[in-house]
C-alpha positions as CSV (number, residue, x, y, z in Angstrom):
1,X,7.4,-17.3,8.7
2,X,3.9,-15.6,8.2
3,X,4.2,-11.9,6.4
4,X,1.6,-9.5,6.7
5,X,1.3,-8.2,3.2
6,X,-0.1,-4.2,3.0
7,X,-0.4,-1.5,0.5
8,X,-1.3,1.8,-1.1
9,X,-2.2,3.2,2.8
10,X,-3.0,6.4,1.1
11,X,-2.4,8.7,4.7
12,X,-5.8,6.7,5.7
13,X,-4.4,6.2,9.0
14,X,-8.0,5.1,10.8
15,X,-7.8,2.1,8.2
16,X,-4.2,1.5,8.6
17,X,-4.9,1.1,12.6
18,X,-7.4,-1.2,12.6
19,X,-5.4,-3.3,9.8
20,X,-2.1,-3.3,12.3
21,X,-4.2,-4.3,14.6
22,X,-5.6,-7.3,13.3
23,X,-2.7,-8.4,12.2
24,X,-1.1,-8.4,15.4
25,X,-4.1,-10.1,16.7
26,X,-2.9,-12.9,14.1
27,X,0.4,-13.2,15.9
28,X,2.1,-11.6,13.2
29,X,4.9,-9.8,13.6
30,X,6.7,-8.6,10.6
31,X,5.0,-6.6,7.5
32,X,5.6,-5.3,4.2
33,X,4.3,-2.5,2.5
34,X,4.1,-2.2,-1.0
35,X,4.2,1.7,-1.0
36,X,1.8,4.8,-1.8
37,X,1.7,5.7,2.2
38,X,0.7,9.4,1.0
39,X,-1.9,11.0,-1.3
40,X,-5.8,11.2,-1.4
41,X,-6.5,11.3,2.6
42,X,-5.4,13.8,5.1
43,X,-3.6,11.7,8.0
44,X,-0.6,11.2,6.3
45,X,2.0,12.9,9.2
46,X,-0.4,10.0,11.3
47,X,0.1,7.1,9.1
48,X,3.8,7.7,9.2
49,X,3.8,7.3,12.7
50,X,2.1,3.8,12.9
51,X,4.2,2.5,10.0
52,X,7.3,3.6,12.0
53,X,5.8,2.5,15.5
54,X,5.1,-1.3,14.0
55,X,8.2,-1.2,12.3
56,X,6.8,-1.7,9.2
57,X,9.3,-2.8,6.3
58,X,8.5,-0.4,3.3
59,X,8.8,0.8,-0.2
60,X,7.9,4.5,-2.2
61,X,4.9,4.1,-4.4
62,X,4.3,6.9,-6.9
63,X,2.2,9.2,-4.8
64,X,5.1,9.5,-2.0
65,X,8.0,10.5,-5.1
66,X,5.4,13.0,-6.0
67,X,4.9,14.3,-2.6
68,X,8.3,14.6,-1.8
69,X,9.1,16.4,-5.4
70,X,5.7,18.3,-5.6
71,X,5.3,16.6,-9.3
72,X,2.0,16.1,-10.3
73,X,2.5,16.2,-13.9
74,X,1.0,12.4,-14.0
75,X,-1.9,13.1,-11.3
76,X,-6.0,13.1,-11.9
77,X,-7.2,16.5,-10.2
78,X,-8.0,15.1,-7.3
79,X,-4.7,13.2,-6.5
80,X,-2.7,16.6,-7.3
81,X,-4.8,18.8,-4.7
82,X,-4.1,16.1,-2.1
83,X,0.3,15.8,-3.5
84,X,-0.2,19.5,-2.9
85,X,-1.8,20.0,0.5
86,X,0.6,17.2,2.1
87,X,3.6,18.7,0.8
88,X,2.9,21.4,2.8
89,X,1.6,19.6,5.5
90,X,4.3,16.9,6.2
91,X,6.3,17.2,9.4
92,X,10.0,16.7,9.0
93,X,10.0,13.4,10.2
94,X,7.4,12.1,8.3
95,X,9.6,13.5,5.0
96,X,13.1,12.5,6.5
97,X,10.7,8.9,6.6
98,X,9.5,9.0,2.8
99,X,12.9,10.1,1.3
100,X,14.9,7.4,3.1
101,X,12.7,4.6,1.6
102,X,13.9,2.4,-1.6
103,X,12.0,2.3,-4.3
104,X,11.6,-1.7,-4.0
105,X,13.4,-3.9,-2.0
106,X,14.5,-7.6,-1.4
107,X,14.0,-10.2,1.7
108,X,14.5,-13.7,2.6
109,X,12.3,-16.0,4.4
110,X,12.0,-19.9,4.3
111,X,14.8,-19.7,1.6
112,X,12.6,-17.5,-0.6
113,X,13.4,-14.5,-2.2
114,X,10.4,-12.5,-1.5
115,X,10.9,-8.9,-3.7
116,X,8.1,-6.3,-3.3
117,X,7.8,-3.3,-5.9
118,X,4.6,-0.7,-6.3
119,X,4.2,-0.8,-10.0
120,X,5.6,-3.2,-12.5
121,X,9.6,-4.4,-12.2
122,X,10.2,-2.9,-15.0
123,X,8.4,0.2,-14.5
124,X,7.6,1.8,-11.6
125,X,4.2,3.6,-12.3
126,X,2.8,0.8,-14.2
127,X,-0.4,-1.2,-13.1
128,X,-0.1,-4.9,-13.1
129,X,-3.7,-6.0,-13.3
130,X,-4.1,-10.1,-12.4
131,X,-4.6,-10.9,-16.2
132,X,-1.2,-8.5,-16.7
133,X,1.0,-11.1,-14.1
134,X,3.0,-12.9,-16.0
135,X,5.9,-15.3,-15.2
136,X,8.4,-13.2,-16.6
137,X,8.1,-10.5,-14.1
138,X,9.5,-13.3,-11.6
139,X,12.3,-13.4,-13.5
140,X,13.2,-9.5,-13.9
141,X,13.0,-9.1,-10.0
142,X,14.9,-12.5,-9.3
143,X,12.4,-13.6,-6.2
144,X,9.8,-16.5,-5.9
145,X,7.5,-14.4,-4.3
146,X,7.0,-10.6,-6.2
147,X,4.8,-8.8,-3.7
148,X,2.7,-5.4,-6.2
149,X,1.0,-2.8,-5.2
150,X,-0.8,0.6,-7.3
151,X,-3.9,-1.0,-8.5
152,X,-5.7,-1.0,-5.2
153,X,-7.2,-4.7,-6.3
154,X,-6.1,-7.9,-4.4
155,X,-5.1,-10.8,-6.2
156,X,-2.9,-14.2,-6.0
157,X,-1.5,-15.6,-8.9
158,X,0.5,-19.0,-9.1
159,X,3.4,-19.9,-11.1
160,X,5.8,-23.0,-11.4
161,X,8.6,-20.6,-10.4
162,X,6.5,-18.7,-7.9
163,X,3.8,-16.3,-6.6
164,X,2.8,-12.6,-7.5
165,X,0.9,-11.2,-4.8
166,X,-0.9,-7.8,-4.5
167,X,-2.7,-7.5,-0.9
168,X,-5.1,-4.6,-2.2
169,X,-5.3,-1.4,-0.1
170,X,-5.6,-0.9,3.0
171,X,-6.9,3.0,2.7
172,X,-8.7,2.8,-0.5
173,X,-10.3,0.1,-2.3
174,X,-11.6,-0.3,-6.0
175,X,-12.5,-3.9,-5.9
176,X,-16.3,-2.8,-5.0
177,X,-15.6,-3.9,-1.4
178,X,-15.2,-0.7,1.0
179,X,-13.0,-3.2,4.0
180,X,-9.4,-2.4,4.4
181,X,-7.8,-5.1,2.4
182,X,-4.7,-6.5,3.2
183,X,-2.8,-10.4,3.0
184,X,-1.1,-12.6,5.2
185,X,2.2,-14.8,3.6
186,X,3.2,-18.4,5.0
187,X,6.8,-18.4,3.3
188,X,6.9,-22.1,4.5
189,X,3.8,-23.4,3.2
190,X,3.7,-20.7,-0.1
191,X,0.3,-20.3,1.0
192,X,-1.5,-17.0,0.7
193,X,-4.9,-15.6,2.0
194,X,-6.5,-12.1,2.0
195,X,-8.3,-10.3,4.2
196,X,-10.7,-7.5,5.1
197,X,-11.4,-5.6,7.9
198,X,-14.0,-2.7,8.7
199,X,-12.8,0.5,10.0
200,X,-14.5,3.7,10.7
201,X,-15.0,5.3,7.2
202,X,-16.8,8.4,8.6
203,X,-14.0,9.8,10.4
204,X,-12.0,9.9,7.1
205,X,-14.8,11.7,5.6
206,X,-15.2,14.4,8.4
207,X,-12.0,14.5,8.7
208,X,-12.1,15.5,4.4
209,X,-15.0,17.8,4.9
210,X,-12.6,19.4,7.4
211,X,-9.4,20.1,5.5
212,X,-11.4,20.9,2.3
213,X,-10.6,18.2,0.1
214,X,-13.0,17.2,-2.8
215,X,-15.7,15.5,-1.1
216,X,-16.0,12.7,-3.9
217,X,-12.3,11.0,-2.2
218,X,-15.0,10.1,0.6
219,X,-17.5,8.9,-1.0
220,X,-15.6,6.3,-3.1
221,X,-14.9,4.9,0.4
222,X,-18.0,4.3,1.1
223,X,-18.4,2.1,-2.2
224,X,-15.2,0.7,-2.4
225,X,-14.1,2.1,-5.8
């Protein structure tokens, strides 16, 4: 089976769109998302929508707890104005949505164990940079293929026992390219490959300029950081 692999969404839901969409256009049917589908962007009520309308298989990330608990004690100021402004602004499907998801979760495909968490296994706000991946995180979530999330930055990394995969994110960035990143799984073949897509970053940034957000969570769009 071929997995679409997505992440950190962000309420970015012009991103997430085009992503869903060329993924379909791949033939694939089934995805996983690695949490954070709140926080920074203002389309979150929107990004819940297309998640639930694709069916999308997902987890929290950090940013959705904090949402749903207005906790921001662990934020930058610019995360915390966002945690704030979608609390108040999240329809009561969209946080029925959030507060039923696990905070990491299990699958089997091809007689793998595919487990998907945000930050580390053994800590949930942790970043697992490539260089951070070790084996040994395999083991603690007891899968062959450990599917990460929270650092924004694709990457694949190959072990005798298995794979760790992050896809990147889809709504914002920080490898220095601005495209929607996401990853496609062959659980037959254990064969991974990334991709990137353009979507239309200007809309996000009116759409910033219009709810009064700092302007800077545009312009990092634009450069991909």
């Amino acid at each position: 089976m071929r997995l679409g692999l997505i992440s950190d969404v962000h309420a970015n839901a012009p991103a997430l769109a085009i992503v869903l969409d060329d993924l379909r256009s791949r033939g694939i049917e089934r995805v996983l998302c690695a949490g954070d589908i709140v926080g920074y962007y203002p389309f979150p009520n929107e990004t819940i929508s297309l998640l639930t309308e694709h069916c999308v298989l997902s987890i929290q990330g950090n940013h959705d707890r904090s949402v749903l608990h207005v906790n921001t004690s662990q934020m930058n100021p610019y995360a915390r104005d966002v945690v704030d402004w979608t609390a108040r602004h999240l329809n009561e499907a969209g946080r029925h949505y959030l507060e039923g998801l696990p905070r990491f979760t299990t699958v089997h495909s091809d007689h793998l164990a595919v487990s998907m968490h945000h930050g580390s296994p053994r800590d949930p706000v942790k970043y697992v940079y490539e260089e951070e991946a070790t084996e040994d995180l395999l083991r603690v979530s007891r899968s062959s293929v450990l599917i990460l999330g929270h650092t924004h930055i694709p990457f694949v990394k190959r072990f005798p026992s298995g794979l760790i995969v992050n896809p990147g994110s889809v709504g914002q960035p920080r490898d220095g390219d601005p495209r929607a990143s996401y990853s496609i799984l062959d659980t037959a073949r254990g064969k991974v490959i990334n991709h990137r897509v353009e979507y239309d970053i200007d809309k996000v940034a009116q759409k910033i300029d219009e709810v009064g957000f700092p302007r800077m969570l545009g312009e990092r769009l634009y450069a991909g950081f």
